[in-house]
C-alpha positions as CSV (number, residue, x, y, z in Angstrom):
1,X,54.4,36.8,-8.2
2,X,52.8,39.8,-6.6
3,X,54.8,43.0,-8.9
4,X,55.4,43.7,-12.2
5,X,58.8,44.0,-11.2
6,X,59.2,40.7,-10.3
7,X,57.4,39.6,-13.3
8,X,60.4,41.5,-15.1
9,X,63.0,39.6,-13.2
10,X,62.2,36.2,-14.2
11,X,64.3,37.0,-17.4
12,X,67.2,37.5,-15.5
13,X,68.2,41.2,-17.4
14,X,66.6,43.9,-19.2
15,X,68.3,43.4,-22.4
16,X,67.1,39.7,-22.5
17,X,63.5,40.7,-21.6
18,X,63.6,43.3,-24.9
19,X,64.3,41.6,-27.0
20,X,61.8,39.0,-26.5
21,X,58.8,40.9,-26.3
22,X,60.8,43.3,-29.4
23,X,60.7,46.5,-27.0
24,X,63.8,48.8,-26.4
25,X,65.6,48.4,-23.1
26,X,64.9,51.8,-22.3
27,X,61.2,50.8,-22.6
28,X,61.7,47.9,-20.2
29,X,63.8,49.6,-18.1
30,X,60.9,52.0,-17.3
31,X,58.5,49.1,-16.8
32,X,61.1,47.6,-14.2
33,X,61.4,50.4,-12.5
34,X,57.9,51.7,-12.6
35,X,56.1,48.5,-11.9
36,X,54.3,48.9,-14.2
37,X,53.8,47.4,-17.7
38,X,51.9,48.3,-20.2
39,X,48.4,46.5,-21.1
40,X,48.9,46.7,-24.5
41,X,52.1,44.7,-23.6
42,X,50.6,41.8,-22.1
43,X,50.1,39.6,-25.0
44,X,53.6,39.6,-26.2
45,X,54.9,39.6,-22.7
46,X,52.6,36.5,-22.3
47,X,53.3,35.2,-25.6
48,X,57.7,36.0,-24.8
49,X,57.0,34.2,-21.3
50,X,55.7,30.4,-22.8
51,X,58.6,30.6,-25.1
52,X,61.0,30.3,-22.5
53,X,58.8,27.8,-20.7
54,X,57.5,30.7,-17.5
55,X,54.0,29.2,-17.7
56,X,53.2,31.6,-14.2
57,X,52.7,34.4,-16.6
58,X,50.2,34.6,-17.7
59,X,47.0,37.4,-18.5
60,X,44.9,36.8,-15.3
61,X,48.6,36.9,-13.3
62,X,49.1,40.7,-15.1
63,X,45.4,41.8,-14.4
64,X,45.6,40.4,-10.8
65,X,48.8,42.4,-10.8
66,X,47.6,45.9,-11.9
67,X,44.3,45.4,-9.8
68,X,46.6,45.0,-6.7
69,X,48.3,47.6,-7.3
70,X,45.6,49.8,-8.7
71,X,44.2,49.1,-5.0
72,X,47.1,49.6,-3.1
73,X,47.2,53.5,-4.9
């Protein structure tokens, strides 16, 4: 996984995503979109993301994420 958008899409919707990591769609929405996610959303998105068994995600994936992208600005 090389986007935060793609990390977003492993939960098939929005609406699913929300309401495991207890964030309004709207939020998620914007992180989709964006490609961007929070920091101080990584531990629940991490935490959401072993509950349904997506073992990939995990806090070194998000960092290498945001550095790559950080770089790519």
């Amino acid at each position: 996984m090389t986007s935060f958008k793609e990390i977003c899409e492993m939960w098939g919707d929005d609406r699913a995503l929300a309401e495991d990591v207890g964030q309004s769609l709207f939020a998620v929405q914007k992180w989709r979109i964006r490609n961007k996610i929070p920091a101080h959303q990584w531990r629940g998105l991490v935490d959401a993301a072993q509950r349904r068994g997506f073992s990939q995600i995990t806090l070194e994936l998000l960092a290498r994420v945001a550095e790559q992208r950080a770089s790519a600005a």
